[in-house]
C-alpha positions in Angstrom: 51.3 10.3 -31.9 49.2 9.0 -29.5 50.3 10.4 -26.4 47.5 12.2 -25.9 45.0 9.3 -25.8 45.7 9.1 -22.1 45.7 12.5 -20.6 42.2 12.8 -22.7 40.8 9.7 -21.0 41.8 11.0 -17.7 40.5 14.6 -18.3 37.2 13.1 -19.6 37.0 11.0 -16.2 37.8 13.8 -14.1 35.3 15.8 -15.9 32.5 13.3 -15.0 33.4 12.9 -11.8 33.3 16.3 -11.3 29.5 16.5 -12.8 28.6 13.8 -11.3 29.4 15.1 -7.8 27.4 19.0 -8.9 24.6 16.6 -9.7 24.4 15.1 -6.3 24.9 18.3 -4.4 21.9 19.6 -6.2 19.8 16.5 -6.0 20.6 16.9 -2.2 19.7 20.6 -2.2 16.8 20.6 -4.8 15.5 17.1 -2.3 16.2 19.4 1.1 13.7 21.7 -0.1 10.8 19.0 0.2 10.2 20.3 3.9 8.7 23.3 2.2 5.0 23.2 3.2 3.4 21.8 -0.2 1.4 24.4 -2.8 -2.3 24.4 -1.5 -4.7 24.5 -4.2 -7.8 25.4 -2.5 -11.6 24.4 -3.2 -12.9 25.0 -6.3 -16.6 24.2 -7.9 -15.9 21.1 -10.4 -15.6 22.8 -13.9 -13.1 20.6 -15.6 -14.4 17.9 -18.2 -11.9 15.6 -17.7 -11.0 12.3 -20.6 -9.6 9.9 -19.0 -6.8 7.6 -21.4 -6.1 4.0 -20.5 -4.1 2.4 -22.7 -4.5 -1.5 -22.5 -2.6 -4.7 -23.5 -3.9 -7.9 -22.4 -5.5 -6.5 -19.1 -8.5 -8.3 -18.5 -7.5 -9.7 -15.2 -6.3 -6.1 -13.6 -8.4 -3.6 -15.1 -11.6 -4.2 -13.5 -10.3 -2.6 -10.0 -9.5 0.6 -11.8 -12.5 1.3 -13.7 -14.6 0.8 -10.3 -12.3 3.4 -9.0 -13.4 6.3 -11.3 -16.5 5.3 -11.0 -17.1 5.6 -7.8 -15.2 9.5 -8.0 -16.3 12.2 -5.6 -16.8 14.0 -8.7 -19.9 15.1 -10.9 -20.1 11.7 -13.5 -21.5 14.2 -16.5 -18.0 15.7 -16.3 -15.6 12.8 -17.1 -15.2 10.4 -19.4 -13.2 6.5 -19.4 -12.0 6.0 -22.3 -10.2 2.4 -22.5 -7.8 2.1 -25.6 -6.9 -1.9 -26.0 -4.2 -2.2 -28.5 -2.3 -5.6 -29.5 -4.1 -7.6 -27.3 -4.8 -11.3 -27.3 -7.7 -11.7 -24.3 -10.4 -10.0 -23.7 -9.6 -6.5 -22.6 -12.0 -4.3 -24.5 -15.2 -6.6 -23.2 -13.8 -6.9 -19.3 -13.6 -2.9 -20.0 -16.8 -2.4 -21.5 -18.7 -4.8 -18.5 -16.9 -2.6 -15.8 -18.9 0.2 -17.6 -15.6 2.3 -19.3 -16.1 3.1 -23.0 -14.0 1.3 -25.3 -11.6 3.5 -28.1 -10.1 -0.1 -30.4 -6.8 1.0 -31.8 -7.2 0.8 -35.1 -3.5 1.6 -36.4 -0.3 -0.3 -35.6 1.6 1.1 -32.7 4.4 0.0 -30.5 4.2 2.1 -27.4 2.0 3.7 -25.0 2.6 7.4 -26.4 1.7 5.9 -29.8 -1.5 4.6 -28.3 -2.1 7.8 -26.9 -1.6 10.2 -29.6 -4.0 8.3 -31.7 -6.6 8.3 -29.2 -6.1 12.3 -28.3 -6.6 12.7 -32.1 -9.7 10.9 -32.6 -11.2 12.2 -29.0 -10.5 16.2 -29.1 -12.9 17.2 -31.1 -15.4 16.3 -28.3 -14.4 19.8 -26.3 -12.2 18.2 -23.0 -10.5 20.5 -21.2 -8.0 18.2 -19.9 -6.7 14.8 -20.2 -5.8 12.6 -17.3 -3.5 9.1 -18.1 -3.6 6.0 -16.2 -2.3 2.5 -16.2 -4.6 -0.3 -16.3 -3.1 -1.8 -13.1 -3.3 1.3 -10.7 -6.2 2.2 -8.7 -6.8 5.5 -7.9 -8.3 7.6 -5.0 -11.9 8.7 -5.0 -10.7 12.7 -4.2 -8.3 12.1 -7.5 -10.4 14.4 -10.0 -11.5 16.9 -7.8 -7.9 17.5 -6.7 -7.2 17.8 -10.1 -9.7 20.3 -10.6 -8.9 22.5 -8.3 -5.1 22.2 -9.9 -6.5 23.1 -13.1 -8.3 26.1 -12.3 -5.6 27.8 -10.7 -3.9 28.0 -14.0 -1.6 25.2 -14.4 -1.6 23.2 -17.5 0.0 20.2 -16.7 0.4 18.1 -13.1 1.6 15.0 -11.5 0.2 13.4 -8.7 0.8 11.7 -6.0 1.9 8.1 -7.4 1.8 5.6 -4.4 2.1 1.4 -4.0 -0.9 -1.2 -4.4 1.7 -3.7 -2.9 4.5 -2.7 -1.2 4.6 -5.8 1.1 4.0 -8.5 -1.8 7.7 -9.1 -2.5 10.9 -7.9 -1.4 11.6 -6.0 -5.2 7.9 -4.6 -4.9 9.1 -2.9 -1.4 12.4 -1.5 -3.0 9.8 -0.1 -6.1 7.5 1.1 -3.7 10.4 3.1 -1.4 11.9 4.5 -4.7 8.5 5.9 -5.8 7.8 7.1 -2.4 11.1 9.1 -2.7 10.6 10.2 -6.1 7.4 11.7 -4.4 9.0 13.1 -1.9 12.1 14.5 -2.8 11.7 14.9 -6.4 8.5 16.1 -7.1 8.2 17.8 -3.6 11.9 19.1 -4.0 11.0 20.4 -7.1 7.6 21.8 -6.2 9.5 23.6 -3.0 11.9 25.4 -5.1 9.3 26.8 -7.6 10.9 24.6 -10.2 8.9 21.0 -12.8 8.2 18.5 -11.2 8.7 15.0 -13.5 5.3 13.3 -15.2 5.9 9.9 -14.2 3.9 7.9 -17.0 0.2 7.5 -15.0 -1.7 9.5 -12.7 -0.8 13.3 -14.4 -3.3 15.6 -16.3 -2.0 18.0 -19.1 -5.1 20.7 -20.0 -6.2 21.0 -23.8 -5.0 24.5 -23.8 -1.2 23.4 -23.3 -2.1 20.7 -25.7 -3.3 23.1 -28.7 0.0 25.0 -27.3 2.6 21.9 -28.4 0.4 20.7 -31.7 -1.4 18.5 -30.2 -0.1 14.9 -28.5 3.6 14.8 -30.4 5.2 12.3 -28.1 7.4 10.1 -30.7 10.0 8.1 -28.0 8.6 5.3 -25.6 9.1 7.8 -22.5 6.4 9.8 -23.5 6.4 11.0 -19.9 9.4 12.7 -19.6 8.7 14.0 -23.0 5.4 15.8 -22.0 7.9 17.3 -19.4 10.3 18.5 -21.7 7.8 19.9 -24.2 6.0 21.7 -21.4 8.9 23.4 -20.2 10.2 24.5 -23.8 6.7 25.9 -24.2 7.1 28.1 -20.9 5.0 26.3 -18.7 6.1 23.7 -15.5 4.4 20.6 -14.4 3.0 21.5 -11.2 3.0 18.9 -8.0 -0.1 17.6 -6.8 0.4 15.2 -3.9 -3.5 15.2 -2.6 -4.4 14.2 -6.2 -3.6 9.8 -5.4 -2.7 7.1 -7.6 -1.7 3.2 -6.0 0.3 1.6 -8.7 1.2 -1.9 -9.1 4.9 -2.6 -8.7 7.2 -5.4 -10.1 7.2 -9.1 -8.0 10.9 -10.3 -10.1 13.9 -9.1 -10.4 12.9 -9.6 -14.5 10.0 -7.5 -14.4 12.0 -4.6 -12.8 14.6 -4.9 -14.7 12.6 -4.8 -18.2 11.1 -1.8 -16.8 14.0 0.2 -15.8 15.6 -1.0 -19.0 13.1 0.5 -20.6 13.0 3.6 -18.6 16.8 4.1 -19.7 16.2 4.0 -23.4 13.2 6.0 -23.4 15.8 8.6 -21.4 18.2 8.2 -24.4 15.8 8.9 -27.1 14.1 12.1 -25.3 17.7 13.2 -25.0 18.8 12.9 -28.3 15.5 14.4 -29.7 15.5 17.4 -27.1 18.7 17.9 -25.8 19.8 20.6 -28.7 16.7 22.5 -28.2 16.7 22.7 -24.3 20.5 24.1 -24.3 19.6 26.6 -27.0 16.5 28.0 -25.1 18.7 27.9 -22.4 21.3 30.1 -23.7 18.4 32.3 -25.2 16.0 32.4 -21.7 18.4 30.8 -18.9 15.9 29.3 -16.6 16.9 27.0 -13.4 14.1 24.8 -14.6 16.1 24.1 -18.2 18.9 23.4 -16.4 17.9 20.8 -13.7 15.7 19.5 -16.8 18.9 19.1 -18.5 20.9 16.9 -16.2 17.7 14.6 -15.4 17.9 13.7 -19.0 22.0 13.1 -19.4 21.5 10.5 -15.7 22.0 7.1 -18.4 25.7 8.7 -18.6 25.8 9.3 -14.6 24.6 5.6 -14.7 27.5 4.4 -17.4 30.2 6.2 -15.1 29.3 5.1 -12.3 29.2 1.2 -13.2 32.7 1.6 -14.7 33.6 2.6 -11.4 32.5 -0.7 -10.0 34.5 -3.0 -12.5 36.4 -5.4 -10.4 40.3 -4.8 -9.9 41.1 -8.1 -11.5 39.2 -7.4 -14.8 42.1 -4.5 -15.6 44.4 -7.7 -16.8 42.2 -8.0 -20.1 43.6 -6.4 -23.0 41.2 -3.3 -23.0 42.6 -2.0 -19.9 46.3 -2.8 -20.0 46.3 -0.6 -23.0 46.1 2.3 -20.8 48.4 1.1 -18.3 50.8 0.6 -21.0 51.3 4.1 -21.9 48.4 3.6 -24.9 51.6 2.2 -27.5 50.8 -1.1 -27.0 52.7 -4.5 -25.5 56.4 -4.2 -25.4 58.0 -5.9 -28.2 55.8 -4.6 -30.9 58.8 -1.9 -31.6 61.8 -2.9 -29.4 63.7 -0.3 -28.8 61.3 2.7 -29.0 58.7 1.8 -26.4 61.8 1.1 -24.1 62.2 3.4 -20.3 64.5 3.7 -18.1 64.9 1.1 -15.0 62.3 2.0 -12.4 62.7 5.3 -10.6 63.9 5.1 -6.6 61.4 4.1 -4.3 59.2 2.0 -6.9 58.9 -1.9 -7.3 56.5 -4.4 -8.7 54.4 -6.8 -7.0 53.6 -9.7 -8.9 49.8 -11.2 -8.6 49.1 -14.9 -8.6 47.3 -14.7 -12.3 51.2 -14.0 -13.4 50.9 -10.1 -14.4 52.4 -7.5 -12.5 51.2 -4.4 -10.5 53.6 -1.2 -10.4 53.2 -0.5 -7.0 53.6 3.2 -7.2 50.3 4.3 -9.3 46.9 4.0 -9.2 45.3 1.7 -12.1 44.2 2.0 -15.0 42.5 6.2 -15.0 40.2 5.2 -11.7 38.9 2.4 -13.2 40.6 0.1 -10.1 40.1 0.6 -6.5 43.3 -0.7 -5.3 46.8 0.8 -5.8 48.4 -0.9 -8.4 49.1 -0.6 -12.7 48.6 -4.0 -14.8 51.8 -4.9 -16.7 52.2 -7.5 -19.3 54.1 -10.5 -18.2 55.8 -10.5 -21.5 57.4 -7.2 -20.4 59.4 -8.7 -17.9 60.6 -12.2 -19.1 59.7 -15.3 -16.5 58.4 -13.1 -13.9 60.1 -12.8 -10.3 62.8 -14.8 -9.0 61.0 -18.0 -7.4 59.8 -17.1 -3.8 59.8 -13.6 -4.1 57.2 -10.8 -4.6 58.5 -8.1 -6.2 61.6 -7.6 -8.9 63.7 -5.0 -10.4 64.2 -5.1 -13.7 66.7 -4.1 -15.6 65.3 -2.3 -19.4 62.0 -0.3 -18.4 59.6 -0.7 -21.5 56.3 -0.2 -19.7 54.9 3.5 -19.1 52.7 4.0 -16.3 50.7 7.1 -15.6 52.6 9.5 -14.3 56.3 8.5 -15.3 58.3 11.2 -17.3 
């Protein structure tokens, strides 16, 4: 009855490792592509009246070094405006903000995430006639060419960009320097992969713009999932348009000192990833099988990486842990320990050639097949002492037994 249980299990692995290698032969070719000369934007008159969101939780201490930033622009003042959006704080964010000279938007609803914070400030702000919105952290600080780049972005048609997202401390701590190199290769190799092959680049939370026209295109700011980011991205590319690379367009953001902080963030990252899947993976395949488009698919597979993550942990589970009960099930031919059902589990004695080698936590290892459907490194298939009485004959490593009730992979 359940004889199939294991030949799914191993079709299901082989099917993921078989996706998971497509997925990193076209993350190598789409990140080859980066030595493509980057998409040059030109020079263009500042035209774009840029608002410019910053949502804020307790960041008094940090926030100052930003707003002097934007300030100090290489970019008409008339045309921009800071808007600083404190929400759930418990310091003094919304005077440090107003004393650095941004204007100060107080949440007035209860939210729970940065695209909650944002959608209620695009929807008390639009009516003031932006033509796009920019999004920073209150930690980053951002280069004085950072609007104009974006305006000459803008007004070469493209309604949504991300730029260039660089470290304020790489050197700080050990985990800021791994941060920093994976953000610098994200840059690289994702966005400018991406950009090189025509294809969306990925909004990575701060330093982006998305124009009011795609805006007025979605119905307005809609992000519901705490990775409002990659949400922006998949709404953009279900409306027809791509985010478009900007890497002269500079943002220095602060990375994680602790292991702690970085690994609340990525945590976070991974559940954000889960959420915009489940809301938008249904709709992305079926304008995919309507409009097939390259940029739907490699959208696609970004958003299914928490299972490429899954897999590949289960792949690094130590040998020793395939004696618990959860594994030996599936060494056991999925019926169970011998003796549930004596008699109908049983085999016959072990086929030429094939032996067991006895470990010292007292179960033995068929020493013919691999273990448990990839799950163990080392050659070897966990059996149940009970199958086999007291074990081996003192001072030896390997017996013979006589009834076979154990069914490894393989054996017919």
């Amino acid at each position: 009855m359940t004889d199939w249980l294991f030949p799914a299990a191993l079709a299901l692995t082989g099917t993921m490792g078989v996706l998971m290698g497509l997925w990193g032969l076209w993350y190598l070719i789409s990140g080859l592509a980066c030595v493509r000369k980057p998409q040059d934007y030109g020079l263009h008159p500042a035209q774009t009246k840029f608002a410019i969101l910053i949502a804020a939780r307790n960041e008094e201490l940090v926030i100052g070094p930003l707003i002097n930033s934007l300030l100090t622009q290489s970019y008409p003042a008339k045309l921009y405006d800071i808007w600083v959006i404190p929400n759930n704080c418990a310091d003094n964010t919304a005077l440090a903000a107003r004393s650095f000279g941004a204007k100060v938007l107080e949440c007035t609803v209860p939210v729970k995430s940065k695209g909650e914070v944002l959608r209620f400030a695009y929807n008390r702000l639009r009516g003031r006639r932006y033509d796009a919105w920019l999004v920073f952290d209150a930690d980053n600080v951002v280069d004085r060419n950072f609007l104009a780049e974006m305006n000459n972005v803008r007004l070469t048609g493209v309604q949504a960009a991300q730029g260039y997202r660089d470290s304020k401390n790489p050197y700080d701590t050990a985990l800021s320097g791994c941060s920093s190199i994976y953000y610098w290769m994200m840059d690289r190799f994702h966005n400018g992969g991406k950009a090189g092959l025509g294809l969306s680049a990925m909004i990575g939370g701060t330093g982006f713009m998305v124009t009011q026209s795609l805006l007025d295109k979605l119905g307005g700011w809609r992000t519901e999932t705490i990775s409002e980011d990659m949400e922006i991205t998949v709404q953009a590319l279900l409306a027809g348009e791509r985010v478009a690379y900007a890497p002269k367009a500079i943002t220095y953001d602060e990375q994680p000192l602790t292991w702690e902080q970085s690994f609340k963030q990525r945590r976070r990252w991974t559940s954000g990833t889960i959420q915009v899947a489940e809301a938008y993976l249904p709709a992305l395949a079926q304008e995919l099988g309507e409009r097939p488009r390259l940029a739907l698919l490699d959208m696609g597979s970004t958003m299914v990486l928490p299972a490429y993550q899954l897999a590949a942990l289960a792949g690094l589970i130590p040998p020793r842990w395939a004696d618990g009960p959860c594994f030996r099930l599936c060494c056991w031919g999925w019926r169970g320990p011998a003796g549930i059902s004596p008699g109908r589990h049983s085999r016959p004695p072990l086929p030429p050639g094939s032996s067991l080698h006895w470990r010292e936590n007292g179960t033995a290892v068929c020493g013919r097949h691999w273990g448990p459907i990839g799950f163990s490194s080392s050659p070897g298939c966990p059996l149940p002492r009970s199958a086999f009485g007291n074990g081996p004959p003192s001072g030896r490593r390997s017996a013979t037994p006589g009834p076979w009730p154990h069914s490894c992979p393989g054996d017919k």
